[in-house]
KEFIRO-419962 format. One line per field, with one value per residue (C-alpha): y negated, z, x negated; residue number from 1. Coordinates in Angstrom, 2 decimals, padded with zeros to 5 digits. Layout:
<pts>
north c(Y; ...)
up c(Z; ...)
east c(X; ...)
n c(NUM; ...)
</pts>
This chain:
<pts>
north c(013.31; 010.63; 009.21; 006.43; 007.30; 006.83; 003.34; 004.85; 006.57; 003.48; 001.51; 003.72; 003.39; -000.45; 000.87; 003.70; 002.23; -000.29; 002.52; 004.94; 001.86; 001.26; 004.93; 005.20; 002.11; 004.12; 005.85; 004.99; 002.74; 005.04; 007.93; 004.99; 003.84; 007.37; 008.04; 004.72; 005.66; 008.98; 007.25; 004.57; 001.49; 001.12; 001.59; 003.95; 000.41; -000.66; -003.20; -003.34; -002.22; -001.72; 001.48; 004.48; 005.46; 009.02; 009.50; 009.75; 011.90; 013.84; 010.84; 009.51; 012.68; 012.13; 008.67; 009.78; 012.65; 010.68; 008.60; 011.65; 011.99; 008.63; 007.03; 004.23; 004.80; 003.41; 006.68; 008.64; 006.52; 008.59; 012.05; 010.23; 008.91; 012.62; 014.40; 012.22; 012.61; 016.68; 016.19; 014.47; 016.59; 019.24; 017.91; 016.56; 020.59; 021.53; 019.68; 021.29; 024.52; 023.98; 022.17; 019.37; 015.94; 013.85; 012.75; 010.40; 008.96; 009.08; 010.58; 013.17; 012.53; 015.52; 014.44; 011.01; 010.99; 014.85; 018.17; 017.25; 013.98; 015.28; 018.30; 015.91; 013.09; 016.26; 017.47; 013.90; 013.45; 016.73; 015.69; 012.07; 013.57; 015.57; 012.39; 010.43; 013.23; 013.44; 010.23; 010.17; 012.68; 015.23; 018.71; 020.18; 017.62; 018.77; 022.48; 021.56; 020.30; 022.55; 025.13; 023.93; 023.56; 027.12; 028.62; 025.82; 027.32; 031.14; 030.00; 028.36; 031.58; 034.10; 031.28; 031.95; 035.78; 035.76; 034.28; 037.73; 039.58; 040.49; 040.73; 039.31; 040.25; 037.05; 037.40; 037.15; 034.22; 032.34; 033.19; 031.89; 028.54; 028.41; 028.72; 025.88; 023.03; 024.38; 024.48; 020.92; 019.28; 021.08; 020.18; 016.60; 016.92; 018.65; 016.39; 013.54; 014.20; 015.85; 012.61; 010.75; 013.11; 015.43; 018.96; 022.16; 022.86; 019.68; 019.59; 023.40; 022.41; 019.44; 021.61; 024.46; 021.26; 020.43; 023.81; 024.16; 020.86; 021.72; 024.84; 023.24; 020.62; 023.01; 024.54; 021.53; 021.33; 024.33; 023.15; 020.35; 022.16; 024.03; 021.78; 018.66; 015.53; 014.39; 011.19; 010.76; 013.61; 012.01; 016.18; 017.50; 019.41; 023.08; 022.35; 025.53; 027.85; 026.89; 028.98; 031.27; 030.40; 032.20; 029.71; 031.08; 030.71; 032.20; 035.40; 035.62; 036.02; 038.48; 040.60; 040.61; 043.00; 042.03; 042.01; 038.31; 039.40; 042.26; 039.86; 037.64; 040.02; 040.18; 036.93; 037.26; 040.23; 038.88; 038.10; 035.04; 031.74; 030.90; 027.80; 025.36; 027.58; 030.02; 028.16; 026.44; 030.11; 031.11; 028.59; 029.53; 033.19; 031.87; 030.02; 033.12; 035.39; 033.20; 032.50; 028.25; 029.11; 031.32; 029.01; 025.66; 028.10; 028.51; 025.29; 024.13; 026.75; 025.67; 022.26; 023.62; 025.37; 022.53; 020.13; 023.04; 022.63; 019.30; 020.39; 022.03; 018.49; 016.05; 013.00; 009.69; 009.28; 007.05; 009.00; 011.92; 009.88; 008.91; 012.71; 013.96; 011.49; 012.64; 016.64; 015.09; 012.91; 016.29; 018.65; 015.45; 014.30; 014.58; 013.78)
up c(001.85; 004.39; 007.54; 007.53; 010.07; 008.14; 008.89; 010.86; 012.83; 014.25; 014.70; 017.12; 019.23; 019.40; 022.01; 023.36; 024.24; 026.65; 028.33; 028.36; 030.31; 032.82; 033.73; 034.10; 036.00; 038.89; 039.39; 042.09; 040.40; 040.53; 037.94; 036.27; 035.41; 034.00; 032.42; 030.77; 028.98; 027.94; 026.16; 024.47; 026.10; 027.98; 028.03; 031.09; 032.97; 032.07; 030.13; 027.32; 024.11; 020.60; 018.25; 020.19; 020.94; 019.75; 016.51; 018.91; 017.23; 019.83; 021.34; 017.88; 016.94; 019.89; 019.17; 015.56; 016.67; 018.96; 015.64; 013.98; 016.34; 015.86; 019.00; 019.57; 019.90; 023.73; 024.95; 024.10; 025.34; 028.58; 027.32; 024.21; 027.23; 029.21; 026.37; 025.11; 028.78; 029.08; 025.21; 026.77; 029.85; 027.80; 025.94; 028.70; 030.10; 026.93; 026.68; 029.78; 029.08; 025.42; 026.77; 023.78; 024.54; 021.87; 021.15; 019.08; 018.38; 022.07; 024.98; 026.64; 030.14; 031.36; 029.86; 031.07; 034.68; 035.40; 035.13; 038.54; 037.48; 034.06; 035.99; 038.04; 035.67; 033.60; 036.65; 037.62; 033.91; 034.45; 037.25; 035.73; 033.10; 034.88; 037.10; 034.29; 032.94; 036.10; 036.29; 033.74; 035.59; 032.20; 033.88; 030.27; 028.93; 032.04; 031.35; 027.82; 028.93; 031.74; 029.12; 026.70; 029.09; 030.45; 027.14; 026.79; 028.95; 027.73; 024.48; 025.90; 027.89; 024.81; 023.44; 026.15; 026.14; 022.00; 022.72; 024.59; 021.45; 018.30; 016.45; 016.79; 014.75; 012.44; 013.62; 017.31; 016.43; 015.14; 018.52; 020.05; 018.55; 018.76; 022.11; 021.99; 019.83; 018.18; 021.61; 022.53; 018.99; 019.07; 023.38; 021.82; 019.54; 021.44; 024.44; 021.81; 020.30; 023.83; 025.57; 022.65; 022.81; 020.29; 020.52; 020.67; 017.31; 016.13; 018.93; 018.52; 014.41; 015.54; 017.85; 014.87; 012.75; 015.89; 015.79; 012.20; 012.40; 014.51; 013.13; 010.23; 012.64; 014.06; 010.89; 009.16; 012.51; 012.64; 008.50; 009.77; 012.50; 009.37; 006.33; 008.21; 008.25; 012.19; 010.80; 010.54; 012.37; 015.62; 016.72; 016.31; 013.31; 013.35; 016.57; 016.62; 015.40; 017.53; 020.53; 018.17; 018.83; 016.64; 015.35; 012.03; 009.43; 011.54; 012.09; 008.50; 007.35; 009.99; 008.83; 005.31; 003.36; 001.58; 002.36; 003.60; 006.26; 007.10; 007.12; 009.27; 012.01; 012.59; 013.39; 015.75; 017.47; 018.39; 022.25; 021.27; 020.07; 016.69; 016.08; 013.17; 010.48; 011.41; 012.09; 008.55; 006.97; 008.94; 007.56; 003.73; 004.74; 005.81; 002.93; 000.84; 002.15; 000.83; 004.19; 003.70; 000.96; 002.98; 005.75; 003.20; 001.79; 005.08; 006.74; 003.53; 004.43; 007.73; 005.82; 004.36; 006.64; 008.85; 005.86; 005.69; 009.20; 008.63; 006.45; 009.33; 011.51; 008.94; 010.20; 008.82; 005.33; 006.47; 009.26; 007.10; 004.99; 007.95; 009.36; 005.47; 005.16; 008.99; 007.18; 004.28; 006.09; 008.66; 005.98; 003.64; 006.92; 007.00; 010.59)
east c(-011.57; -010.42; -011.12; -007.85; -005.35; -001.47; -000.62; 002.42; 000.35; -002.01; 000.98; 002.11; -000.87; -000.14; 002.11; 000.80; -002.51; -001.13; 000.96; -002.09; -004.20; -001.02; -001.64; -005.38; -005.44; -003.46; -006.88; -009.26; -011.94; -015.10; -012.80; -011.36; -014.87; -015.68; -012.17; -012.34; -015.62; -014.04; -011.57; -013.89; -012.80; -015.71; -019.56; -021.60; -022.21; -018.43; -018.29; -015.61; -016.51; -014.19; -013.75; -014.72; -011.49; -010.19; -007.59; -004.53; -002.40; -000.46; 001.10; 001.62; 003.30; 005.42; 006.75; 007.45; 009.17; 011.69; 012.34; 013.11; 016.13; 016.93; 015.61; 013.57; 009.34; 009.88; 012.22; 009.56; 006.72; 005.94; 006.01; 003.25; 000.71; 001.38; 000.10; -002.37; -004.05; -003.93; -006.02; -008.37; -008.24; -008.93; -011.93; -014.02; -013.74; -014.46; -017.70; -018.77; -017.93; -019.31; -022.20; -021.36; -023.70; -022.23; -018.96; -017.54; -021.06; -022.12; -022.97; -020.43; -019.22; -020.85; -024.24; -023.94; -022.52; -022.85; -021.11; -019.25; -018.10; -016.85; -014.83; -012.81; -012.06; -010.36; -008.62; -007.43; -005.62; -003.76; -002.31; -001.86; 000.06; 001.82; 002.93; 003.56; 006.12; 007.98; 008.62; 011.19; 012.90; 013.55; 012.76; 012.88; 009.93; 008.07; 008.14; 007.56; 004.37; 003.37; 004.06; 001.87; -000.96; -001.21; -001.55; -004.20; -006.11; -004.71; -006.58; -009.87; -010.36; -010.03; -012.65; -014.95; -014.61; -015.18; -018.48; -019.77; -018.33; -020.67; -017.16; -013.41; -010.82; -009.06; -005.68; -006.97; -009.02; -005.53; -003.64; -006.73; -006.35; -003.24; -003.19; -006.48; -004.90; -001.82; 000.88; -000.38; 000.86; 004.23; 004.52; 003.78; 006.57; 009.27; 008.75; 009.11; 012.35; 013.55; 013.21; 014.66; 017.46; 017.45; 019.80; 017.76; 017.23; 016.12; 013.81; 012.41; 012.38; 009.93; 007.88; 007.25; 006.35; 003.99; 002.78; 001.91; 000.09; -001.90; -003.09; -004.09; -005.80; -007.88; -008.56; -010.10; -011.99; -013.14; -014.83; -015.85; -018.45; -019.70; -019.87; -018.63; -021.33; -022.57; -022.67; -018.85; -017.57; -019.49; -020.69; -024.24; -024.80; -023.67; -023.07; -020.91; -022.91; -025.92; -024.07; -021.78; -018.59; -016.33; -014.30; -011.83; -014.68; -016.74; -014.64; -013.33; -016.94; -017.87; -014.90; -015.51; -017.12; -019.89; -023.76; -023.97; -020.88; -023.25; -026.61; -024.25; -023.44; -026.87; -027.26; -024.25; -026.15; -029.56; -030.12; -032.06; -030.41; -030.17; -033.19; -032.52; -033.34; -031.03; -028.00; -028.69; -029.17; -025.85; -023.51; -024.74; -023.97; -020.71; -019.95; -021.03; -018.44; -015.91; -014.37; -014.66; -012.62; -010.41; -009.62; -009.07; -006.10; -004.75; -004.95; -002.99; -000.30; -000.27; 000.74; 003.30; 005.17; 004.89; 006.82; 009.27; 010.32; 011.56; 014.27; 016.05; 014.84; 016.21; 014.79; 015.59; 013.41; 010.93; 010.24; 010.14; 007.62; 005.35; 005.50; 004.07; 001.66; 000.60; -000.04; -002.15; -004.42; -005.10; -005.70; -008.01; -009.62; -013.35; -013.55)
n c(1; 2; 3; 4; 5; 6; 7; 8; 9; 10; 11; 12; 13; 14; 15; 16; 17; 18; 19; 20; 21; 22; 23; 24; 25; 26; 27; 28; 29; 30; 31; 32; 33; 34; 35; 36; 37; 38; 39; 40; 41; 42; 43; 44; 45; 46; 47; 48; 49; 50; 51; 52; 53; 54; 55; 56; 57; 58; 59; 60; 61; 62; 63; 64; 65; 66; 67; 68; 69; 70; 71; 72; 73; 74; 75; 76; 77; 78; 79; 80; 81; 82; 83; 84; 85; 86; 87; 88; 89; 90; 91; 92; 93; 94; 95; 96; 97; 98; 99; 100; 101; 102; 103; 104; 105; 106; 107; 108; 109; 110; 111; 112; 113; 114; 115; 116; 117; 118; 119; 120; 121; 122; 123; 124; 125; 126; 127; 128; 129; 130; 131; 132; 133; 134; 135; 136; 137; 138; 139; 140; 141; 142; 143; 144; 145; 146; 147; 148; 149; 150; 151; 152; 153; 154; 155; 156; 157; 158; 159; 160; 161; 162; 163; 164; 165; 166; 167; 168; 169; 170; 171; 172; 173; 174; 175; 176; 177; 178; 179; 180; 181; 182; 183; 184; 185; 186; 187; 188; 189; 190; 191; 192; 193; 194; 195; 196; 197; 198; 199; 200; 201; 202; 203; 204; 205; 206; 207; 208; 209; 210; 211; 212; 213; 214; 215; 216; 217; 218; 219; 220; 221; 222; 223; 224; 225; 226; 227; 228; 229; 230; 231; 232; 233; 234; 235; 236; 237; 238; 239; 240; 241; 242; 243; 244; 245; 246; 247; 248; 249; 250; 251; 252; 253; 254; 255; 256; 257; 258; 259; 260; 261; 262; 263; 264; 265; 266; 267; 268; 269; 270; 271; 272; 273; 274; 275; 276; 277; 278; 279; 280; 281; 282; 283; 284; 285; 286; 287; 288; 289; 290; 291; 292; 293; 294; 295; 296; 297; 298; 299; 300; 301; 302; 303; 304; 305; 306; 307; 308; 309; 310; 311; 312; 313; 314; 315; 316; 317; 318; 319; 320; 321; 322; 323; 324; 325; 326; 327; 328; 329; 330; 331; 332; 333; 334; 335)
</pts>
């Protein structure tokens, strides 16, 4: 396991970062204060702090991807800071919704300056992004990202409706988070090599690279909330199962057919909450169905479809290099 972003990969954010600041400075200076703490520059009184930043790989993916047309990092600069914003969009609603306290080692938004506060700091980096998209004047990039967003949200409410279900079937699970995590990383990479001019296949190769990516992203994350530490991955333990969410582990082991699956369900069933016994008991029953197993084998397939889509993409071989070293360190994270 790893926690080392690809060295590719943070020197990409050497020029996203100033790009992403340009942007949120545009804010008025009471969501600036709050965005800024989001995104780790800052503490709650705001004053400048280092490290507490997020991994950045969307706009990362982005840059790379208008490399693997051929273009420079820079043509594809805009369409890295538009979807690095609807992420983070995306995660302070989440925490609300979730009703997460910690991230990244500290307090959420939502926990710190209120449920309000978090709503419209998410609402003002949709627009942000979608500002910062239009401005290069690519209607295609746009509707990539505009795209991408609605079936965001498409996949964040089948999250929210799984939650009032004892059961949800595995294959509706994946669509879910697809929808979640999956359509942002391939918006990030067909808005990449779109803007750095890529032709239609390339560009839709790149975007089922994106896609595949990301499953296996969400995959490993969806590990990590079971067997992951809080002490790296920056989340409360078994955070997930705490309010049931049925994340792919979860519903793989709730399908199966065995007596911990059936000892599981039960848990799923109760009106009361799981306490800290029985979140600990649920993630052995978990485990004992096999389905950690189950979703390790398919996050690595994920992997390799996504490598397979680069044969069609034929990107220059460094590039291709920096792109596979981008799959390992998702699938070997332990963050």
């Amino acid at each position: 396991m790893t926690t080392t972003l690809p060295s590719e990969v943070s020197a990409t954010q050497l020029l996203v970062r100033p790009a992403l600041r340009e942007a949120v400075d545009t804010l008025d200076p009471a969501m600036r204060r709050i965005v800024s703490y989001h995104l780790g520059w800052t503490d709650q009184h705001g004053e400048t702090v280092e490290g507490a930043g997020g991994k950045a790989l969307r706009p990362a993916l982005a840059l790379l991807a208008a490399q693997a047309v051929r273009a420079r990092p820079e043509s594809a600069l805009a369409g890295a800071v538009a979807v690095e914003l609807v992420h983070n969009f995306s995660l302070l609603h989440d925490d609300v919704m979730d009703g997460d306290t910690e991230r990244r080692h500290r307090p959420t938004v939502w926990a710190l300056f209120g449920t309000p506060a978090a709503i419209l700091a998410g609402d003002a980096l949709l627009n942000l992004a979608v500002e910062v998209l239009e401005s290069t004047g690519d209607l295609t990039a746009s509707r990539f990202l505009t795209g991408a967003v609605r079936r965001l949200i498409e996949g964040q409410t089948a999250d929210i409706e799984f939650e009032g279900r004892a059961l949800v079937g595995v294959e509706e699970c994946l669509r879910m988070e697809d929808g979640k995590t999956a359509s942002l990383m391939a918006c990030a990479a067909e808005v990449g090599a779109r803007l750095g001019g890529g032709d239609d296949t390339v560009v839709a190769a790149l975007g089922r690279f994106g896609r595949n990516l990301g499953m296996g992203f969400q995959l490993v994350d969806d590990l990590l909330g079971i067997v992951g530490s809080p002490e790296v991955t920056g989340k409360p333990v078994l955070a997930d199962l705490r309010v049931r969410k049925k994340s792919v582990p979860v519903a793989v082991a709730l399908n199966a057919d065995t007596e911990s699956a059936l000892a599981l369900r039960e848990y799923y069933r109760r009106d009361r909450p799981p306490n800290e016994q029985d979140v600990r008991t649920m993630a052995d029953l978990i485990d004992d169905t096999g389905a950690i197993g189950w979703t390790r084998e398919r996050a690595h397939r994920y992997i390799a479809d996504a490598e397979a889509s680069l044969d069609v993409a034929n990107p220059p071989s460094d590039i291709r290099a920096a792109l596979t070293d981008l799959t390992r360190f998702v699938v070997e994270r332990d963050r």
